[in-house]
C-alpha positions, 0 to 999 in steps of 0.5 A: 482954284482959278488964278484969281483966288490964288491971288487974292489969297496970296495978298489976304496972306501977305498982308496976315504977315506984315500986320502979324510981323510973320515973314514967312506968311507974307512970303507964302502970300506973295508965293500964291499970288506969284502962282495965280498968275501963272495960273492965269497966264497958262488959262490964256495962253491954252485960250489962245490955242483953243481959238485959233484951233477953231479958226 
């Protein structure tokens, strides 16, 4: 999955657990979006590689 769908899981998840009162949802929620922005982070860093690898 790309960055942004972990994030956006992990916020549905996390929202899941406060509603539900489940700590554990909500802390795997706020795992995934923790995920997606490495995710996204690692995406740009290697972007960045791969630009200046061309120049």
């Amino acid at each position: 999955m790309s960055g942004k769908t972990d994030i956006v899981k992990g916020r549905i998840k996390e929202a899941g657990g406060v509603l539900t009162g489940n700590d554990q949802m909500r802390n795997r929620g706020k795992l995934d979006q923790a995920v997606g922005r490495v995710k996204q982070a690692a995406t740009k860093a290697g972007d960045k590689v791969a630009k200046r690898m061309r120049k």
